[in-house]
C-alpha positions in Angstrom: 15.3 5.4 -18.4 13.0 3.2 -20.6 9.7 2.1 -18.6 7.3 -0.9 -19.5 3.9 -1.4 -18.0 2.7 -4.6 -16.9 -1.4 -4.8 -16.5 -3.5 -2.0 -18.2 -6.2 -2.3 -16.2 -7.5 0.4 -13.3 -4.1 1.4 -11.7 -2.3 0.8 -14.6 -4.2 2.9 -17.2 -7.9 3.5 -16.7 -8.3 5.7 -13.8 -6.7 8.1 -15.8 -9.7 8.4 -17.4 -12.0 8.8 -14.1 -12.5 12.5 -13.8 -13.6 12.2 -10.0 -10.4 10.9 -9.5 -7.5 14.1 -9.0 -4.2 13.9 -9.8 -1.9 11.2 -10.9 -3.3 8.2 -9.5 -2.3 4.9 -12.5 1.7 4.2 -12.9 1.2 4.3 -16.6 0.3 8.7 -16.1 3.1 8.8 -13.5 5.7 7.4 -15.9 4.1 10.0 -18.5 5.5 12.5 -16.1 8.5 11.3 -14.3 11.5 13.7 -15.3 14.4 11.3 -16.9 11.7 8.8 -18.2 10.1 7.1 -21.2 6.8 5.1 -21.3 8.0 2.3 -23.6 6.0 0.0 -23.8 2.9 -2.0 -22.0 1.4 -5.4 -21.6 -1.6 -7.2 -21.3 -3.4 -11.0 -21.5 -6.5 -8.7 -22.7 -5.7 -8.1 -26.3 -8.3 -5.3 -26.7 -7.3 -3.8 -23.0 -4.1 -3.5 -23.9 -4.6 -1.7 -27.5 -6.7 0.6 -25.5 -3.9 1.4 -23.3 -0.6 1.9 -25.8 -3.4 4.4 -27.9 -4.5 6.5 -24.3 -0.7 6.8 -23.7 1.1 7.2 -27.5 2.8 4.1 -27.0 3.7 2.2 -30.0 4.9 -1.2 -28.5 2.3 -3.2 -27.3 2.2 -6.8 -26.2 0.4 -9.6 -24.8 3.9 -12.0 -23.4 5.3 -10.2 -20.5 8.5 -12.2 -21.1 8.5 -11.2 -25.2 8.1 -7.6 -24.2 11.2 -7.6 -21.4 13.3 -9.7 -23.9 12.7 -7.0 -26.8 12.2 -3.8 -25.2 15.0 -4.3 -22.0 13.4 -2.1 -19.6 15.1 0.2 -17.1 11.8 0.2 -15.4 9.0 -2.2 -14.6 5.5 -1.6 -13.2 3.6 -4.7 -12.1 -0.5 -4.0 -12.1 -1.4 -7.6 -12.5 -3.9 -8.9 -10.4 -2.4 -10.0 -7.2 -2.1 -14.2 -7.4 0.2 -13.4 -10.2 2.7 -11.1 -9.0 5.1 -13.2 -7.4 5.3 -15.3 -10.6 5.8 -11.7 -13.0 7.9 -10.1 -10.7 10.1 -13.5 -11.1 10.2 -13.4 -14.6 10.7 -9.3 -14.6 14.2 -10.2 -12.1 15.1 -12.6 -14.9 15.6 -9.3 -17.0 19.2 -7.9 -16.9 18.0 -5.1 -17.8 15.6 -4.0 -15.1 16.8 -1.6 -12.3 13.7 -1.1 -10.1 10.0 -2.3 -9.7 7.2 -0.3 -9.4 5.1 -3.2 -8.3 1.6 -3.4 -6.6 0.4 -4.8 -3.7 1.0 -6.9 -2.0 4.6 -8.0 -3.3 3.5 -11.8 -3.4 0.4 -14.1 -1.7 2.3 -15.6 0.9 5.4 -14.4 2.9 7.9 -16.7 1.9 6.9 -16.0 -2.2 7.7 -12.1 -1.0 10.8 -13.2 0.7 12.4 -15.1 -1.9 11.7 -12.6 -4.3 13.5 -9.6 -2.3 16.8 -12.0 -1.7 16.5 -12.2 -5.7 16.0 -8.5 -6.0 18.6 -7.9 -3.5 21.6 -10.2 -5.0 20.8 -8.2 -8.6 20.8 -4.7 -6.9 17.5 -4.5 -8.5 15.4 -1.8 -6.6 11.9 -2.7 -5.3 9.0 -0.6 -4.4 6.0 -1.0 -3.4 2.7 0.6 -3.7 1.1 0.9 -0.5 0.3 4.4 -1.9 -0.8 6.3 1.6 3.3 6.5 2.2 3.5 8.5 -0.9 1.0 11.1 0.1 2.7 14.5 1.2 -0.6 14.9 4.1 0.2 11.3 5.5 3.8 12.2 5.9 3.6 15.3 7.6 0.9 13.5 9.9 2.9 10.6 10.8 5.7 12.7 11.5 3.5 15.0 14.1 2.2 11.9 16.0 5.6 10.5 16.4 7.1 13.9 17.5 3.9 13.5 20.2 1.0 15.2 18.5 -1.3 12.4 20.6 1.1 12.2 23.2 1.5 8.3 24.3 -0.3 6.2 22.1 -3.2 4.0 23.6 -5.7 2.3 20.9 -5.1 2.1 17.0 -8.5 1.4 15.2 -9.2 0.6 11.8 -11.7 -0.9 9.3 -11.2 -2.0 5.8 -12.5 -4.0 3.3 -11.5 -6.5 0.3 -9.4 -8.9 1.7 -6.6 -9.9 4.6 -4.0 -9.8 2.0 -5.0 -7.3 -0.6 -5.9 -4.5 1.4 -5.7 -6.2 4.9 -1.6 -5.8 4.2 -2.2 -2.0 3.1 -3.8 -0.9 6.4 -1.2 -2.8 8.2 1.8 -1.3 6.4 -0.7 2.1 6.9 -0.7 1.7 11.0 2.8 0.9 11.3 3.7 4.0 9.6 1.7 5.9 12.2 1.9 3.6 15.1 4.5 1.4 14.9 5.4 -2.2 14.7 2.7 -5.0 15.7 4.4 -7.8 17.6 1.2 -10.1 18.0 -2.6 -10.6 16.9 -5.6 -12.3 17.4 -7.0 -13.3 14.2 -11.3 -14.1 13.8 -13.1 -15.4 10.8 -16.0 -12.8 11.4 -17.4 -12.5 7.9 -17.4 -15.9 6.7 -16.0 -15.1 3.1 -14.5 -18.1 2.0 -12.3 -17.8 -1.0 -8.5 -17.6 -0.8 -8.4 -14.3 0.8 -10.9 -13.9 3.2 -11.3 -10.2 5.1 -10.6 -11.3 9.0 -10.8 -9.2 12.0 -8.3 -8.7 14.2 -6.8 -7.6 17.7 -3.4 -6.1 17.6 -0.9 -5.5 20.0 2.2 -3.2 19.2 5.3 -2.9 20.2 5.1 0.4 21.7 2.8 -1.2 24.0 -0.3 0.1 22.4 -3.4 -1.9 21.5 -5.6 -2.3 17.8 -9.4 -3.2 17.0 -9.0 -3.9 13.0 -12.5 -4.2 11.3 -13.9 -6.4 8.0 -16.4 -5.2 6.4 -18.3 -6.5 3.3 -17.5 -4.9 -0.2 -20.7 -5.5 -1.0 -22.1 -3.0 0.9 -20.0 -0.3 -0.1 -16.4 0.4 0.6 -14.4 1.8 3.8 -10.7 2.2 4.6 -10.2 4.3 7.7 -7.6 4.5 11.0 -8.2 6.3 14.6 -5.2 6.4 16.6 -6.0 7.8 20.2 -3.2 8.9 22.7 -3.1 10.5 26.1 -3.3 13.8 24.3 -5.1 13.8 21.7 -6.8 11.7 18.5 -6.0 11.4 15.3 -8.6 10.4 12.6 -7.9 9.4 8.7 -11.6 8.8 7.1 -13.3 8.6 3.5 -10.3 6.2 2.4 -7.5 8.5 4.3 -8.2 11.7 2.1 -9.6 13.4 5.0 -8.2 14.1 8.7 -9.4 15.6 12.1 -7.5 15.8 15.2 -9.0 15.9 18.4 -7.2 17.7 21.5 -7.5 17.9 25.4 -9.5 20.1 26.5 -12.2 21.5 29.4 -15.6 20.2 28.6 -18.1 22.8 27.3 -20.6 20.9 28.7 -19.8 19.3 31.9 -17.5 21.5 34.6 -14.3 20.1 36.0 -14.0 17.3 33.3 -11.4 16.9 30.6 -12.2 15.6 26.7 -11.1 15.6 23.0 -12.2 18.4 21.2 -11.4 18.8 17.7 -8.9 21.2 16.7 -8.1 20.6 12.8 -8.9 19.1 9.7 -9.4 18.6 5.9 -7.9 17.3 3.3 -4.9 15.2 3.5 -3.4 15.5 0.8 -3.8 12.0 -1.7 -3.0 13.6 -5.1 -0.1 12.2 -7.3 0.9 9.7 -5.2 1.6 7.8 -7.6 3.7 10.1 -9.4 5.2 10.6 -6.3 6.4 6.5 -6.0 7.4 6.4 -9.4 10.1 10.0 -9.0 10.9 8.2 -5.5 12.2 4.9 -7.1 14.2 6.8 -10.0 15.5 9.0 -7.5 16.3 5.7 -5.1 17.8 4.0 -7.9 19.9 7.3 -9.0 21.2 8.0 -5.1 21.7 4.4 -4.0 19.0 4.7 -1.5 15.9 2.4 0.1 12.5 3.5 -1.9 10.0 5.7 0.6 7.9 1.9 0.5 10.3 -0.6 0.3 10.7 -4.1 0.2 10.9 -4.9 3.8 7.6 -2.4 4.4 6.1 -4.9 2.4 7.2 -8.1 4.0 6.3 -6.7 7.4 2.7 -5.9 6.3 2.6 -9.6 4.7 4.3 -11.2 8.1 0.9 -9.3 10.3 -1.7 -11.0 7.5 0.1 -14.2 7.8 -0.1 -13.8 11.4 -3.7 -13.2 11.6 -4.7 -15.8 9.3 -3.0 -18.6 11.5 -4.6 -17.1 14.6 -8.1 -17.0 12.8 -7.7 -20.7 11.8 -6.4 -22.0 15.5 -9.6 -20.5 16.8 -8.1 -17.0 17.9 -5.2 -17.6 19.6 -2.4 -15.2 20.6 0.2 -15.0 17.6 3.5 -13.5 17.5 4.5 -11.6 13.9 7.5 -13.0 12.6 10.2 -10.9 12.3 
């Protein structure tokens, strides 16, 4: 299968290049090593940035038209690393290509939810696959996690906390999609304006209530300061607790007090490391392997509307002044 990379930047190319960072962690490395596939070809507005990525990877075809490049290569495979006010409108054009079987794309799939929803009826009435990197659900530690706390690791689950930074839509949506993996659907919010941002895509807190009955406490915080991604799930036995961007984990148990006879408390009982490398080698084998078995990627389309149909949510609740507001469904 013939792959094509669309935006050399950092998750496309150049973190390759980070030697803090371990693993395969751009799509344009994972392609490199995905069994059954060929790097093709890549893409880029940024002349030089471009050059700089078909000579990293060996790849000989390298362009700066996105719809030049699917028109002469024709593509089996398509990864979209543009910058996020342009996916919906190269993700169009990439559906255009007869070609194409799948999308690698980042997120989130579009800005607004009905951009993301027209896109995946297109997707859908081409059988062309979709996936979508909200990369924690590609992570082999998260997986095994999320399956202990829905066999009852924390037994019923009370409070979902998070905090986050950059965005309600860019990484607003990927916490989202990250505690409904662990916790659940969210059926409403409360949505506040906390941090005054501005721009088109303001961080907002929120409150969250899930379906399981379950309540959320999500946190903005400014970039500027210094980034944080984390989530605390607490149950009525036990707490879960994914910090330093989700590569680390502690789980807290019931348990007698050491200090204080006759009373009960969390006391921690494992952690480490959970497990972040190749995951996006892992999303990459995952859509080849979705597109090969007739199968729903591990992140797929509808993962990503629900996580867009939560920011939504909380950005209408934030502008009416907080008020209650239901996630569409």
């Amino acid at each position: 299968m013939k792959a094509v990379l669309m935006g050399c930047g950092k998750i496309g190319s150049e973190f390759a290049d980070d030697a803090r960072i371990a693993g395969i962690y751009t799509h344009a490395a994972a392609w490199r090593a995905c069994p059954g596939v060929e790097l093709v070809a890549v893409c880029d507005t940024d002349a030089e940035r471009a050059r700089r990525c078909a000579e990293r990877w060996g790849v000989s075809e390298c362009h700066l038209d996105a719809a030049e490049m699917l028109e002469r290569v024709r593509p089996d495979l398509v990864s979209i690393c543009t910058p996020d006010s342009t996916h919906a409108k190269v993700i169009s054009l990439t559906l255009d290509s007869p070609s194409v079987r799948g999308i690698l794309a980042e997120k989130p799939l579009a800005t607004t939810l009905a951009e993301a929803r027209t896109l995946a009826e297109r997707a859908a009435a081409r059988g062309v696959v979709i996936a979508v990197n909200y990369s924690r659900r590609y992570a082999a530690g998260h997986q095994k996690l999320a399956r202990r706390v829905r066999d009852g690791l924390l037994g019923e689950l009370r409070h979902v906390r998070g905090s986050y930074t950059k965005g309600t839509i860019h990484n607003g949506t990927h916490w989202f999609d990250w505690a409904r993996m662990f916790a659940g659907e969210i059926a409403s919010v409360r949505g506040y304006d906390v941090l005054r941002e501005g721009g088109d895509d303001p961080s907002l807190d929120a409150r969250l209530e899930f379906a399981n009955g379950a309540v959320g406490e999500l946190a903005a915080f400014d970039q500027r300061d210094y980034s944080l991604f984390e989530i605390d799930l607490v149950g009525s036995a036990g707490r879960l607790r994914l910090f330093d961007s989700g590569h680390c984990y502690r789980i807290d148990r019931v348990g007698d007090s050491t200090r204080y006879s006759g009373y009960r408390t969390l006391l921690e009982s494992e952690g480490g490391e959970s497990d972040m490398r190749d995951t996006l080698l892992n999303a990459a084998t995952d859509l080849v392997n979705a597109i090969r078995h007739g199968r729903q990627p591990i992140c797929a389309v509808q993962d990503a509307l629900a996580a867009l149909a939560v920011a939504e949510a909380v950005r209408s609740s934030a502008a009416a002044g907080g008020r209650v507001t239901a996630v569409e469904r």
